[in-house]
N, C-alpha and C positions, 0 to 999 in steps of 0.2 A: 554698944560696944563696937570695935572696931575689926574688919577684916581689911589684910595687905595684899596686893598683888604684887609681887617686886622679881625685877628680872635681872639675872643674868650683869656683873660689869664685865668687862675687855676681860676677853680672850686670848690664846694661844694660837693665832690663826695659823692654820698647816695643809697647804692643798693636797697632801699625800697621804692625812689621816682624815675618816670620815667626820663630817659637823660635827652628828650626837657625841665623839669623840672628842673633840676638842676642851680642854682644859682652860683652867685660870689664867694669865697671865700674871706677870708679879703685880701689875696697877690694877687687875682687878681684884689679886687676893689681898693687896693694901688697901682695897676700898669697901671691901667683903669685911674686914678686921676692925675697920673705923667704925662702920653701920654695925659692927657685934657688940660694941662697946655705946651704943647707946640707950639710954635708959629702958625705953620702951621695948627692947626684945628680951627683957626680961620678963617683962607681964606676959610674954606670949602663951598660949596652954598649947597649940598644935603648930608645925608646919611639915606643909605639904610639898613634896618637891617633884618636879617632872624627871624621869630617868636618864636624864640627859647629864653628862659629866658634870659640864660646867654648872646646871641648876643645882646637881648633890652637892659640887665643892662648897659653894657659897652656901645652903641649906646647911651643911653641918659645922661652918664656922658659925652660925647663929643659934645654929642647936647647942651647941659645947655651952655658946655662952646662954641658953636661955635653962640651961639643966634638960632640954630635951634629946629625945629620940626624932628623926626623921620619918617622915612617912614618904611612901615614893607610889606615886601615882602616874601610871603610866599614860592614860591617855590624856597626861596634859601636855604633850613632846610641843614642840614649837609645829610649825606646818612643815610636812611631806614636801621637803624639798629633792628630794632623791633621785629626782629623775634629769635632772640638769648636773647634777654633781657641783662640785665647787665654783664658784664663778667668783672672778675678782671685783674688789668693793665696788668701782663705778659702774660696773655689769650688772651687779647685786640689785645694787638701788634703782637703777630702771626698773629688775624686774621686781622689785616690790613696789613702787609706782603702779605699777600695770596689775601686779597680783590687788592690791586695795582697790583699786579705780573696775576693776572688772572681776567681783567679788562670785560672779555663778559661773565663771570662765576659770580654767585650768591654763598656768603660763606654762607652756613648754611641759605637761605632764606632770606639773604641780598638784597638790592636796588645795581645792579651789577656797577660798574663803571665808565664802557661807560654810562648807562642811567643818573646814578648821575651827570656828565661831560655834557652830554646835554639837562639835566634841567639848571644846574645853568648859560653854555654857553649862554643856549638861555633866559633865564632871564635879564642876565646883560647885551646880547645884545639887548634888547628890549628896556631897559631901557636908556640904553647911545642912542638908537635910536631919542627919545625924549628930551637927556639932550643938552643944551649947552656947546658944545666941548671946552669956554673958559674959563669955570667955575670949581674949582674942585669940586671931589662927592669922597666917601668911602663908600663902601660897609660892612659893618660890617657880619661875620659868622663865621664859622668854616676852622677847617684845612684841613679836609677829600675834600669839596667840593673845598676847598683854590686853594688846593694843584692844582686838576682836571681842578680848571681854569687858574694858572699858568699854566701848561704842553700847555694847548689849545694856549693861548696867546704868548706862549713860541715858538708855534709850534714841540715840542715835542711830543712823546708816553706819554699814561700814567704809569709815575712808582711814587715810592716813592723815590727817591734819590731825587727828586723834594721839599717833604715834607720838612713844619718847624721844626727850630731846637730848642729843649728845650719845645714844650708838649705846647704850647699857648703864646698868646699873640706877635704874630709878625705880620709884615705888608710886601704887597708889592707891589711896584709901576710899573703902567703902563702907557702910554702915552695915552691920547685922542683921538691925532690925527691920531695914526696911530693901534692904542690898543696893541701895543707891551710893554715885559715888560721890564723896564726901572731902577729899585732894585730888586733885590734879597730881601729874608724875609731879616728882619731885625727887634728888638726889638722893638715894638711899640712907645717904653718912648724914644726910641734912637735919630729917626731917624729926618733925617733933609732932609727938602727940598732943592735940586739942588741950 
């Protein structure tokens, strides 16, 4: 059976409201709508969402369509970026460059890597601890932390060559049984089950 990691599409970006704040945008609540109308969030039995706005919005446009409730897991937030505050996208991207590439190093007062990688490891292992291995679950959140539990599952380092491609809104599949990953990202509205 299958578990999802899927993060976040395009946002409402607003230098004046904090990240975890930030909302949908209409291209990502139209791409959040498309991936609810596909077959497969139907089978879903659980998802899990990080507390962060934009992962509930999308979380519970999958939820309505899967007949579920949400479950809201706080320490799967994206990484402790808080100590830089907003930075514009070509600032961004360097320092997530530097945040992957120097994984037991803190950029500028960051949440460093490795710890981000084993909060959400140990999260989502906690969690499939108790689930039914023949049920599927999606974890709803971000790319940053996405990304860190791919690598882990992957059994790779952590880098960013790892990262999703196109800035949100991808997914990717890993097995239950053996928690190996089993897709690459892929578009969330894409993709199809095996």
């Amino acid at each position: 059976m299958f578990g999802l990691y899927i993060t976040h599409p395009q946002v409402q970006i607003d230098p004046e409201v904090p990240v975890p704040d930030w909302g949908l945008s209409a291209v990502g609540r139209a791409r959040a709508e498309a991936c609810a109308a596909r077959p497969w969030v139907r089978q879903l039995s659980r998802i899990v969402s990080s507390g962060e706005r934009k992962a509930i919005e999308i979380a519970e446009i999958l939820a309505s369509a899967a007949g579920l409730q949400i479950e809201i897991e706080p320490s799967t937030h994206e990484n402790d970026r808080s100590a830089t505050g907003f930075l514009a996208p070509p600032d961004f991207e360097k320092a997530a460059d530097w945040f992957f590439a120097h994984p037991r190093e803190s950029y500028h007062g960051w949440e460093r890597a490795a710890d981000a990688q084993a909060r959400i490891v140990g999260a989502v292992t906690r969690i499939l601890g108790s689930h039914d291995p023949t049920r599927p679950i999606a974890f709803v959140g971000h790319g940053g932390v996405g990304t860190l539990l791919k690598c882990h599952l992957s059994g790779l380092p952590i880098s960013r060559n790892q990262d999703q491609p196109g800035g949100g809104g991808n997914l990717f599949c890993f097995s239950l049984a053996d928690r190996r990953v089993s897709c690459d990202w892929t578009a969330m509205e894409i993709w199809q089950e095996f």
